[in-house]
N, C-alpha and C positions, 0 to 999 in steps of 0.2 A: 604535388606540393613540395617546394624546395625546403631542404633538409634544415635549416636557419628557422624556418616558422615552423617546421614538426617539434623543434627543440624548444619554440617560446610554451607550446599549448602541451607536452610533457613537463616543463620544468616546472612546473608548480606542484605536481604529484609525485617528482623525482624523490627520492630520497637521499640517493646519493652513495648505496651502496648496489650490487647487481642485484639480478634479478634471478629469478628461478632458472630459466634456459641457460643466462650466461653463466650463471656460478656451477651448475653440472659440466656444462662445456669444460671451464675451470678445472673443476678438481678432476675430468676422466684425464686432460695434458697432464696433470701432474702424476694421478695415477698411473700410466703410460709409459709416459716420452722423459718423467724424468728420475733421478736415481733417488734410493729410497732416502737418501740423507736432507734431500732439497724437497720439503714440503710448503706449502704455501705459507705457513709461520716463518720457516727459517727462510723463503724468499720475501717476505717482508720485511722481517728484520735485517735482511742484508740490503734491501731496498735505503733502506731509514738510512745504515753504519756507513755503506760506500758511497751512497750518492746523493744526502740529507734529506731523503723523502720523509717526509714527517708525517703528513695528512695523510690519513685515509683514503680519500679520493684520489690522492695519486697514485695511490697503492691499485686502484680497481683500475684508472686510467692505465697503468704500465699492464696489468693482466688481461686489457683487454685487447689492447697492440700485440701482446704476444700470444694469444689467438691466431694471429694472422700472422705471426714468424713460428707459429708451431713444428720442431723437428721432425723430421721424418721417420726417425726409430728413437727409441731408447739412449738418452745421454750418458756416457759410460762413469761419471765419478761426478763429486764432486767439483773441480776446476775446469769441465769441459760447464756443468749447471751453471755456475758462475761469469762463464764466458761468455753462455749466450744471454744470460739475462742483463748482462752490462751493454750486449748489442740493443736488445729490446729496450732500455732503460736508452737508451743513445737516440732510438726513430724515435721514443717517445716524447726527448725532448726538442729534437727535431720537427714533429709532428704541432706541439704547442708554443715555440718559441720560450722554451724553457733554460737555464744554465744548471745544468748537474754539477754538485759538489765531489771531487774524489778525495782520493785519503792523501794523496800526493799532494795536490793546491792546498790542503790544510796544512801539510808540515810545513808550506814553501809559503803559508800567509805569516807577517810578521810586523812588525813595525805599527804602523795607524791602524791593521788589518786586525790587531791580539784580539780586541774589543769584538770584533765580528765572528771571528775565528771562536772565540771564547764560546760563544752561544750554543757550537756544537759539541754534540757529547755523542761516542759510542754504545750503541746498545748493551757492549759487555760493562761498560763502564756504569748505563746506568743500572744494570741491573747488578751488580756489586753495591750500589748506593742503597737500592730497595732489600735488597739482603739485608744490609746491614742495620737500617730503619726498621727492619719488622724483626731482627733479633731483639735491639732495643724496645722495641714495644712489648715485645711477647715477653724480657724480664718483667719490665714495668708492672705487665699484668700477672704474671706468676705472683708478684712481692704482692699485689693488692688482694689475690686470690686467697694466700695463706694469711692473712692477715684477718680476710673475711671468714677463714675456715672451709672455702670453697674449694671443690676437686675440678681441677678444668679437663682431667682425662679420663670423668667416667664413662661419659658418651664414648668415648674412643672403645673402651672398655668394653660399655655393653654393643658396640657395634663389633669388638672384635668376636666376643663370646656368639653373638647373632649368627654372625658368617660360619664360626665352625659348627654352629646345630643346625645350619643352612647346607655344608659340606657333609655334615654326617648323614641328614635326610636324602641327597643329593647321592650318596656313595650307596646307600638302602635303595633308591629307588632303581640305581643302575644295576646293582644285583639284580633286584628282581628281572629288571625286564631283562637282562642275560640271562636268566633262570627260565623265564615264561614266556618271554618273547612279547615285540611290542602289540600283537595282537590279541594277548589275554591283559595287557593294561589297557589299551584304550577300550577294550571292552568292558572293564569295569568301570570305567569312568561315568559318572555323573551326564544325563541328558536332559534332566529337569530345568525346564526355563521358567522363570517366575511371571516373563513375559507374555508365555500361553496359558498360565493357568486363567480356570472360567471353574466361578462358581456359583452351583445351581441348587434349588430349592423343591426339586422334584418330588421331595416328601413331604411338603409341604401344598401343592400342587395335586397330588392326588387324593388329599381330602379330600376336596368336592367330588371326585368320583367316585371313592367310598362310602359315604355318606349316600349318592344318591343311589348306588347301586344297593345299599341295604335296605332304605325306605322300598326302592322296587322288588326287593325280591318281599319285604312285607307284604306288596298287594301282590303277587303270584301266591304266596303263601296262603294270604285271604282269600284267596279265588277259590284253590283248592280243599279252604276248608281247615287247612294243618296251621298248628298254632305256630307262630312268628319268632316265641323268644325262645333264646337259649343260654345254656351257661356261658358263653364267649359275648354275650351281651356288654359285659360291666368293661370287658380288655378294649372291646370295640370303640365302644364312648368313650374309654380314658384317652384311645389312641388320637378320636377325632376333638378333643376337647384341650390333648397337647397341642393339635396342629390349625387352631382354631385361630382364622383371622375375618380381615371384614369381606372378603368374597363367599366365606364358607355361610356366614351370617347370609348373608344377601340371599344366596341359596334356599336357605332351609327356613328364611323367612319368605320366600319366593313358593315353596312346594307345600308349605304349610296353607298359605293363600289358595292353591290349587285343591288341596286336598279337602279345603273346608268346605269349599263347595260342591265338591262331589254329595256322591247319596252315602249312605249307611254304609254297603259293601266297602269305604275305605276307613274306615271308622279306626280299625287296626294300625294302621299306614298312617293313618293321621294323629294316631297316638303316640306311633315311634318319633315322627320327625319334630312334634311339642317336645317330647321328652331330649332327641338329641340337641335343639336349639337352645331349648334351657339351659341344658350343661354347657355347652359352647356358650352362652351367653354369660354364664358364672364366674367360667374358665378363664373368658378372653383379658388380655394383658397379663397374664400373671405367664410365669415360666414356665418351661415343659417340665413336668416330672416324672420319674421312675415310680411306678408301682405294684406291689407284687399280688397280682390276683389268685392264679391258679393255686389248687389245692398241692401238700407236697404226695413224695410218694417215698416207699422203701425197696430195696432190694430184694427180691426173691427167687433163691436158686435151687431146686429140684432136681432130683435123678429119676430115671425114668427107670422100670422093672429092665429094660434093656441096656441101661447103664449111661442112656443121652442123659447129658445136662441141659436143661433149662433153667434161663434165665430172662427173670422180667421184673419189671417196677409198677408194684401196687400203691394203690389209692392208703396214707395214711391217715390225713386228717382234712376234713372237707374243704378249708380254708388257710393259707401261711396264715396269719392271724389267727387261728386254731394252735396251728402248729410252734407259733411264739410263746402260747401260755402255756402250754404245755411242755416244754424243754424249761420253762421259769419256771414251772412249779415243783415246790421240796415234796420227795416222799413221805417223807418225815422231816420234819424240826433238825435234830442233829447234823442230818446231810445236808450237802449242796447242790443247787438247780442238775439236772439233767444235763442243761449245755451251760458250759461256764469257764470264765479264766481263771488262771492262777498267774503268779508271779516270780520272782525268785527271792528270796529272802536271805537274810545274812547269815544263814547256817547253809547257804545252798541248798535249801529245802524247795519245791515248789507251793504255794500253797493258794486258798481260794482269796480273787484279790472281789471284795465285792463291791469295791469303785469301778472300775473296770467291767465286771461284769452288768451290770447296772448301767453303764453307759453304752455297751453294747443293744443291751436288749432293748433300750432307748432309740438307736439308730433302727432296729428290726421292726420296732411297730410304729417306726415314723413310717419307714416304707411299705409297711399294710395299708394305712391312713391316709394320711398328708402326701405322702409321696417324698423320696428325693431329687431334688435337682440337683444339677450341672451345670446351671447357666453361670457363664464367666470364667467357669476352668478350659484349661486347655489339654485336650488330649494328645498321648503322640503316639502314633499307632505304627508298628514295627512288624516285620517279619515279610 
């Protein structure tokens, strides 16, 4: 395809500045081949001052001729950069049938020429002009600012403050790792992706297996003869009655089905799994709650004629619920409950507060009863 029709069927998608490949080509010559003074800003803008390149595009045109006039080593200053880019700027006009303006044909246009001559400005010159337009603005806005009661330099302000508790953190963290080295930081660091976490309902899941594994151990139990319930009865129900959804349902109305047709021998088993469906059936939608079954117990430490210590915890009250009204109950009128708050008062006294206490004992036999929940808080669990 000649080079003419490759140009019609790009120019529509051109934009008109380089491209990836060419602008690294680009900037490695200049990182390279030229001195550190002549970057590709100050060769444009000497592009525009020496020889009126104004447009962009001709800026990319002359960098991409001098691709192909690329030095062979390192330009040694200044005036050697300048030299060759005025060559490069010469094929390029060469190349497109262009006239380059110098600094010389401007001082030598005069006459009918001021008019044309006029239209060019020096970069130094116009950036002297822009200087001097944005100091005028920037009073302009200072006077509206105080006027407003506006600070225009606290952003500056809190960005300076930002940076130095950015350097102080930055000077702490370089201690450390000169103190620890960088393989006790990155080992502390953080591996937790928000990306992997997965989460699972496994306890909630293993009601049906509990459930059905307690109805079966009722009829092993019934087989043998030995009675079925025990004190862990009530903890058991509560557990599956927190974790009660419509598959546990489906279950225990599912074994219930089975079991009523069996004969008499499951009679027991068929008692257990009416009783746990009912509770799940009570239970279901309402929230999980805490509640305290077991009986409590006390401390008791013994010496032995050999002088061992033993130590164990006895049974003291058959039920927490036992054990709640009995720490609330007065020995007497005069005194105060067994378990109770006090508060500090304005002599620095301690004394019985019995709002306080009373709302306490409040919370203790909701969780005998009713139960408490948690549903809605969030816990954050450490260590």
């Amino acid at each position: 395809m000649p080079l003419h029709e490759l140009a019609v069927k790009f120019g529509a998608s051109f934009t008109g500045t380089l491209g990836s490949h060419t602008s690294a080509q680009v900037s490695r010559m200049f990182s390279t081949k030229m001195p550190g003074s002549m970057s590709q800003t100050a060769a444009r803008e000497w592009l525009t001052q020496e020889h009126g390149l104004l447009k962009a595009h001709q800026h990319e045109s002359v960098l991409l001729v001098a691709l192909t006039m690329e030095p062979t080593s390192r330009l040694d200053g200044t005036p050697a950069a300048t030299e060759w880019l005025t060559r490069v700027a010469c094929e390029y006009a060469r190349l497109f049938g262009v006239t380059l303006a110098t600094q010389s044909s401007k001082r030598l246009a005069g006459g009918s020429q001021n008019s044309a001559a006029s239209s060019m400005i020096s970069s130094a010159e116009l950036k002297a002009l822009q200087l001097q337009q944005r100091s005028l603005a920037m009073q302009q806005l200072e006077v509206y600012a105080r006027h407003l009661g506006l600070d225009l330099r606290s952003a500056h302000r809190e960005q300076s403050a930002t940076e130095g508790k950015v350097r102080e953190q930055q000077l702490m963290l370089d201690a450390v790792d000169e103190e620890l080295g960088q393989d006790f930081v990155t080992g502390i660091r953080g591996v937790f992706d928000m990306r992997k976490a997965r989460k699972f309902d496994s306890h909630w899941n293993w009601a049906r297996e509990d459930a059905y594994a307690w109805i079966s151990s009722a009829l092993v139990s019934t087989s043998n003869g030995e009675e079925w319930s025990s004190p862990r009865d009530d903890v058991r129900l509560h557990m599956l009655v927190n974790r009660t959804d419509s598959a546990l349902i489906a279950l225990l109305n599912g074994l219930v089905a089975i079991l009523s047709k069996s004969n008499n021998d499951n009679a027991r088993a068929l008692k257990l799994a009416q009783r746990i469906r009912d509770a799940c059936l009570a239970g279901q939608g309402g929230d999980p709650v805490y509640r305290e079954h077991g009986p409590t117990t006390r401390p008791v430490t013994q010496i032995g004629t050999a002088g061992k210590i033993d130590y164990a915890e006895l049974e003291r009250e058959a039920s927490f619920a036992a054990y709640v009204d009995n720490m609330s109950a007065h020995d007497a009128m005069p005194h105060p409950p067994l378990l109770h708050l006090r508060e500090k008062t304005a002599d620095h006294n301690y004394e019985l507060s019995a709002e306080h206490s009373t709302a306490y004992y409040a919370g203790l036999r909701q969780m005998c009863h009713e139960g408490v929940s948690f549903s809605g808080y969030t816990a954050l669990v450490t260590g």
